[in-house]
N, CA and C atoms as an extended XYZ file, in Angstrom:
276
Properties=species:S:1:pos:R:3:atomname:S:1:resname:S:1:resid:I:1 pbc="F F F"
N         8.957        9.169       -7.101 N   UNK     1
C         7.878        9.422       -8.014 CA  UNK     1
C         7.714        8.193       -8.892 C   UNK     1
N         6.571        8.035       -8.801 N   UNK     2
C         6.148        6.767       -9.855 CA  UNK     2
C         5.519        6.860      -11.329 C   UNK     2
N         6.220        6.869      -12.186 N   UNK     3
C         5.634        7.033      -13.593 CA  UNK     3
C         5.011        6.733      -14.605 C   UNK     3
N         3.790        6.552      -15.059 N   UNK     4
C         2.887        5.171      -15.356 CA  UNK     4
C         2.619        5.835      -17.200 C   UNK     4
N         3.456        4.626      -17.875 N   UNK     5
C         3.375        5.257      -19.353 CA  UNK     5
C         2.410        4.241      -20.572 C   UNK     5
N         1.095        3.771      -19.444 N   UNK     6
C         0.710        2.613      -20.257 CA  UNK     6
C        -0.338        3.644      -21.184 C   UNK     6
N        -0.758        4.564      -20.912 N   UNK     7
C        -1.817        5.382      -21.701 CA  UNK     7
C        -1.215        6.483      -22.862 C   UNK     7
N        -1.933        7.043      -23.339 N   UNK     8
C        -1.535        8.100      -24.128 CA  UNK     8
C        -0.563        9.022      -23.951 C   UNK     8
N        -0.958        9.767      -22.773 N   UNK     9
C        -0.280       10.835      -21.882 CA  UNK     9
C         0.152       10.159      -20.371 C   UNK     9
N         1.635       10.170      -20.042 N   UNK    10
C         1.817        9.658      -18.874 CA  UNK    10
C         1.536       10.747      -17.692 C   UNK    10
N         1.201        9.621      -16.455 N   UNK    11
C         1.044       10.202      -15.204 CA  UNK    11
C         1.914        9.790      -14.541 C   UNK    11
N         2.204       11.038      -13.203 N   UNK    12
C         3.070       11.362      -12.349 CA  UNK    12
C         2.338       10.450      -11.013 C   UNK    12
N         2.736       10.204      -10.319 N   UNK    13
C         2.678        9.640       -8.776 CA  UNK    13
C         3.532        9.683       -8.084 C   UNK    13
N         3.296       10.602       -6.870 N   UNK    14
C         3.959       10.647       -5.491 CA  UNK    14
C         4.010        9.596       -4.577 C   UNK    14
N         5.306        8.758       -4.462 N   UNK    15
C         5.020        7.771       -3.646 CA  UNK    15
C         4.758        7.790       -2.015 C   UNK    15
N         4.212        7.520       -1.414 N   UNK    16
C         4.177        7.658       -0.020 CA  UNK    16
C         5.071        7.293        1.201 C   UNK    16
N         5.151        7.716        1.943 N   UNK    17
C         6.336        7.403        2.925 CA  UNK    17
C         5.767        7.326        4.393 C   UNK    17
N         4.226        7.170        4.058 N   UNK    18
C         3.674        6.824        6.081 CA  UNK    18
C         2.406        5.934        5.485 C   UNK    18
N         2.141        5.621        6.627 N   UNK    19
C         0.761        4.614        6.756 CA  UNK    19
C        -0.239        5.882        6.610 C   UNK    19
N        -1.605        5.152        5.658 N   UNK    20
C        -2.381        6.058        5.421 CA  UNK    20
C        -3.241        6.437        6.892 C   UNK    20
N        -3.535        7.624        7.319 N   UNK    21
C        -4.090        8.027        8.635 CA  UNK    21
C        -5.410        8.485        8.209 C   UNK    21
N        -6.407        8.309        9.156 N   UNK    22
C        -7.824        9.325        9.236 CA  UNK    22
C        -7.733       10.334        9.500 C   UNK    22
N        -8.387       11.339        8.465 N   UNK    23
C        -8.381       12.917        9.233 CA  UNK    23
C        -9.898       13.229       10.548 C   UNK    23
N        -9.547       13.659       11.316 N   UNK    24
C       -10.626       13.975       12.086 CA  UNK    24
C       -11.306       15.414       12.251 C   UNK    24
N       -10.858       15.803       10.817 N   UNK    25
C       -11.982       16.735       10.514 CA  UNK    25
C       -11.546       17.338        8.936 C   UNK    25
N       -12.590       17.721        8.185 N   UNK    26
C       -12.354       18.297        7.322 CA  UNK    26
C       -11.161       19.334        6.924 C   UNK    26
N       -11.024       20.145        8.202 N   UNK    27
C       -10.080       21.594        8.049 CA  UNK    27
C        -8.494       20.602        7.608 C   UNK    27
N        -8.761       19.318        8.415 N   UNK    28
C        -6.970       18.794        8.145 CA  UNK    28
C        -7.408       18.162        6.865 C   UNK    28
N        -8.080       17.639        6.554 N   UNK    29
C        -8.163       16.976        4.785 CA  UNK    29
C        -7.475       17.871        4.251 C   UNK    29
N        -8.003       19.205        4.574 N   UNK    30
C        -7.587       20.483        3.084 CA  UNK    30
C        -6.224       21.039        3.045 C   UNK    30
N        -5.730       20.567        4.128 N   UNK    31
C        -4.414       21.194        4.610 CA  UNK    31
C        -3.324       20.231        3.964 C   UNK    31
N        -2.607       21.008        3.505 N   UNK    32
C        -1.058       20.480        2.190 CA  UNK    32
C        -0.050       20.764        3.201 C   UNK    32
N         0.942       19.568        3.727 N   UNK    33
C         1.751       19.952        4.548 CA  UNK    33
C         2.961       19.304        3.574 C   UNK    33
N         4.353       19.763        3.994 N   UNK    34
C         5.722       19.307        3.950 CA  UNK    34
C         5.426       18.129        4.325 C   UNK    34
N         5.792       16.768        3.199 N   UNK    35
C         6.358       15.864        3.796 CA  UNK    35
C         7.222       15.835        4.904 C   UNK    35
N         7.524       15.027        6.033 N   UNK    36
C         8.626       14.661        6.962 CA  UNK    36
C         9.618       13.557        6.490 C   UNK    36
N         9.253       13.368        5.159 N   UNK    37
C        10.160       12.348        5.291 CA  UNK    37
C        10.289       12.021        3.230 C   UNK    37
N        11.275       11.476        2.778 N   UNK    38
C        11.088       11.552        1.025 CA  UNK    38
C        11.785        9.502        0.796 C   UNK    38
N        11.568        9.263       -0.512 N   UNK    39
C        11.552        8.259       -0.905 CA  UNK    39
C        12.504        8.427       -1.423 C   UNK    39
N        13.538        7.865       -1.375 N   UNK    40
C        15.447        7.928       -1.810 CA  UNK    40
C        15.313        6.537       -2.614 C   UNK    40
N        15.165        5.265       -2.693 N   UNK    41
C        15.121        4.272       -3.106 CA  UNK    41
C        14.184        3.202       -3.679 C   UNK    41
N        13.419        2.551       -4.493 N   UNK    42
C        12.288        2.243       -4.609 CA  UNK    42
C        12.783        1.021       -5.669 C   UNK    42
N        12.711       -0.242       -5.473 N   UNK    43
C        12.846       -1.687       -6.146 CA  UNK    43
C        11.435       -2.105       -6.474 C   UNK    43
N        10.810       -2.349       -7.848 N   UNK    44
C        10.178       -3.642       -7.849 CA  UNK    44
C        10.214       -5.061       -7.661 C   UNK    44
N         9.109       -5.499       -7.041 N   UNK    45
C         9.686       -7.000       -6.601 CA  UNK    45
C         8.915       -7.530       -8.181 C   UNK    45
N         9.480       -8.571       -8.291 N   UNK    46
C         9.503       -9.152       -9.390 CA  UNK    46
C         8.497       -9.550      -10.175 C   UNK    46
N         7.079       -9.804       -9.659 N   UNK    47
C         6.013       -9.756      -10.404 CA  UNK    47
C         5.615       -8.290      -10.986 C   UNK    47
N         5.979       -7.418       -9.996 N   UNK    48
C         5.318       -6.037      -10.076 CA  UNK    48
C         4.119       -5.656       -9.231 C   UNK    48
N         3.954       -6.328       -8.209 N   UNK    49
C         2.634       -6.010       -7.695 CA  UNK    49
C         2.945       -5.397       -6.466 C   UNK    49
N         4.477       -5.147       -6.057 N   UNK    50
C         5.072       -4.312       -4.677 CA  UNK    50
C         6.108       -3.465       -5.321 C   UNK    50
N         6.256       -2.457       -4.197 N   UNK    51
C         7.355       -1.726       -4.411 CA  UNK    51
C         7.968       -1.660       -3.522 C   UNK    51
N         9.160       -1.559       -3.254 N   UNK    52
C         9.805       -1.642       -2.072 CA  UNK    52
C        10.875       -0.319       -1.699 C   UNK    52
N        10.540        0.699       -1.170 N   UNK    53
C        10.778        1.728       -1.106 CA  UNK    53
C        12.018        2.296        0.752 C   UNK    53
N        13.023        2.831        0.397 N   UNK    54
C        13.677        3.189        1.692 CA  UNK    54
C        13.635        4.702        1.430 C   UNK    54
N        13.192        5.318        3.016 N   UNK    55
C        13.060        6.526        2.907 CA  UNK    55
C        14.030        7.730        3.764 C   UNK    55
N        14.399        8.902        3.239 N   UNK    56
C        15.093        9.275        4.401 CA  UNK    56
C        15.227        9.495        5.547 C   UNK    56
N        14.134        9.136        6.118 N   UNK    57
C        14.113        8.827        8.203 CA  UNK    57
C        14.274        7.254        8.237 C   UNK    57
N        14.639        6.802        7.395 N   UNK    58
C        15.753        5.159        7.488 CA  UNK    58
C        14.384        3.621        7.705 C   UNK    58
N        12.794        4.483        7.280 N   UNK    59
C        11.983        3.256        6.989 CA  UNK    59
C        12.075        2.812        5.558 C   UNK    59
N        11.741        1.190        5.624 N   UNK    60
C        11.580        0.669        5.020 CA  UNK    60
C        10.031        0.408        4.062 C   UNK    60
N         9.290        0.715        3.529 N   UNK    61
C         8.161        0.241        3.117 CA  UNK    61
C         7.450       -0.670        2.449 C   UNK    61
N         6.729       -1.453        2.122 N   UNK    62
C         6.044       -2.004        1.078 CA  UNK    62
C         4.511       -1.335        0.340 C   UNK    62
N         4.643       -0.959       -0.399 N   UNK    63
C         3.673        0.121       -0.954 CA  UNK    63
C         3.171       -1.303       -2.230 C   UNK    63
N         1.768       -0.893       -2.503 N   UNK    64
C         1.141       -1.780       -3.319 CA  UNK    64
C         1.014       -0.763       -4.587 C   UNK    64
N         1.854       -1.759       -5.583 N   UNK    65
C         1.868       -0.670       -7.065 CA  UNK    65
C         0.764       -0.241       -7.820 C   UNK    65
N        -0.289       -1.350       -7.545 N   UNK    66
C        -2.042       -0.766       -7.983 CA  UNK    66
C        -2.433        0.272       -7.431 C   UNK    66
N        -2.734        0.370       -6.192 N   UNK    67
C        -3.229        1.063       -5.681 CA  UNK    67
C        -2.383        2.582       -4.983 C   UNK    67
N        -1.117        2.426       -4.552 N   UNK    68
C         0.155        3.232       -4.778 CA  UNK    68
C        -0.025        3.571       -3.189 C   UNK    68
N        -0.783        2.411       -2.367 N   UNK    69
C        -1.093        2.520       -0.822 CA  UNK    69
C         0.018        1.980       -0.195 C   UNK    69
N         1.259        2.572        1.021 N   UNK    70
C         1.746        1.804        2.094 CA  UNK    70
C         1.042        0.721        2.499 C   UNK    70
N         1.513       -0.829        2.422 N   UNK    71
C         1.085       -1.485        3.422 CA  UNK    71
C         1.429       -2.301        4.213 C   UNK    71
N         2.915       -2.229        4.887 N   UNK    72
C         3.652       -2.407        5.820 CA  UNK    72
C         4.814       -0.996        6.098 C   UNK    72
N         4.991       -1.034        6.906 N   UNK    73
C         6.069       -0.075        7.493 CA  UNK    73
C         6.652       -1.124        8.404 C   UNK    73
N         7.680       -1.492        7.724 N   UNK    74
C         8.696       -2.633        8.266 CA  UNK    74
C         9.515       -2.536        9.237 C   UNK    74
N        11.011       -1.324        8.526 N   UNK    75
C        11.832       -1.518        9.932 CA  UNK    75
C        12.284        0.266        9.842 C   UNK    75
N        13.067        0.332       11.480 N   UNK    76
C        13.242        1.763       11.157 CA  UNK    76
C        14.413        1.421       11.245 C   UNK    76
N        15.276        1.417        9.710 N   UNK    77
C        16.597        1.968       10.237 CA  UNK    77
C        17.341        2.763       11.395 C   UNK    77
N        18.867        2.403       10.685 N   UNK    78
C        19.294        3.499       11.741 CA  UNK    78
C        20.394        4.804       11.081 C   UNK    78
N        20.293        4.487        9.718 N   UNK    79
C        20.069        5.670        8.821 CA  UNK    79
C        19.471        5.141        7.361 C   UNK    79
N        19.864        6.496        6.565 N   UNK    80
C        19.045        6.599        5.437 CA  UNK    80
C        18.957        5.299        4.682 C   UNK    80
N        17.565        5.047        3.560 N   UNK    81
C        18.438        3.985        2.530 CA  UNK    81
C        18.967        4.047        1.880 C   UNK    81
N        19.825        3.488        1.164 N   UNK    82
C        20.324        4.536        0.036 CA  UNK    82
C        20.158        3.532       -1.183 C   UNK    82
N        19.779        2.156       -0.869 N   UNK    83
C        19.863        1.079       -1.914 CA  UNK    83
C        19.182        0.007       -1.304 C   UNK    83
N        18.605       -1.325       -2.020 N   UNK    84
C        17.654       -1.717       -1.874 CA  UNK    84
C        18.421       -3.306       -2.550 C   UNK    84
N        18.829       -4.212       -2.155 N   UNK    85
C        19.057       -5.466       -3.398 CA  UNK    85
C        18.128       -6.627       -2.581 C   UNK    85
N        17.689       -7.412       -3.529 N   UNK    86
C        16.927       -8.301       -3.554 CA  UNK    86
C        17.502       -9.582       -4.200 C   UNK    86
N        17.320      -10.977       -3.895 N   UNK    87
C        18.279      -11.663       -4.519 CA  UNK    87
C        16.749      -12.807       -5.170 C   UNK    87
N        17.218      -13.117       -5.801 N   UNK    88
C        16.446      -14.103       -6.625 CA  UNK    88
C        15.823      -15.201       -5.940 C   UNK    88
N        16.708      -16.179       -5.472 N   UNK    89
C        16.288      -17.463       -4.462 CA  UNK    89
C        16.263      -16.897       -3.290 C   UNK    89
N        16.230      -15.925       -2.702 N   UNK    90
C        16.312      -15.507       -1.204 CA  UNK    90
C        17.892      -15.887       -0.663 C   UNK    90
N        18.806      -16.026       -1.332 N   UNK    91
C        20.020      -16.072       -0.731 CA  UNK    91
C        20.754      -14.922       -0.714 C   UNK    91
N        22.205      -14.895       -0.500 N   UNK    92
C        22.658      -13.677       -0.260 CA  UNK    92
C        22.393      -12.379        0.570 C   UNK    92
């Protein structure tokens, strides 16, 4: 969940865990299903303009923090994430 406290009253955001899909018909727009899958881990990269999220079916994501859209689905693990480190110069 993403928590945005720049306004008066803060808002809640559900982060996403698939590439956004087309519905091919209205009846599935309206339809609220169980996620398949939840967001266990979530790093900002250092400007703030990504998030970098591991989920429990062991993908990796890059979700854009403006817009709160997936826009890579990187790698599929081969289990969960459970942690996320990022190193400064790209070493380590």
């Amino acid at each position: 969940m993403l928590v945005d406290l720049h306004a008066a009253a803060s808002k809640r955001y559900i982060l996403p865990t698939t590439l956004p899909t087309l519905s091919t018909s209205e009846q599935d727009a309206l339809q609220v299903k169980k996620p398949a899958e939840y967001t266990l881990v979530a790093v900002f990269d250092r400007a703030g303009s990504y998030i970098y999220t591991g989920t429990s079916k062991g993908h990796f994501n890059v979700i854009d923090a403006e817009t709160r859209e997936v826009l890579h689905l990187i790698v599929k693990l081969t289990a969960q994430a459970s942690q996320i480190v990022s190193s400064l110069h790209g070493r380590n």
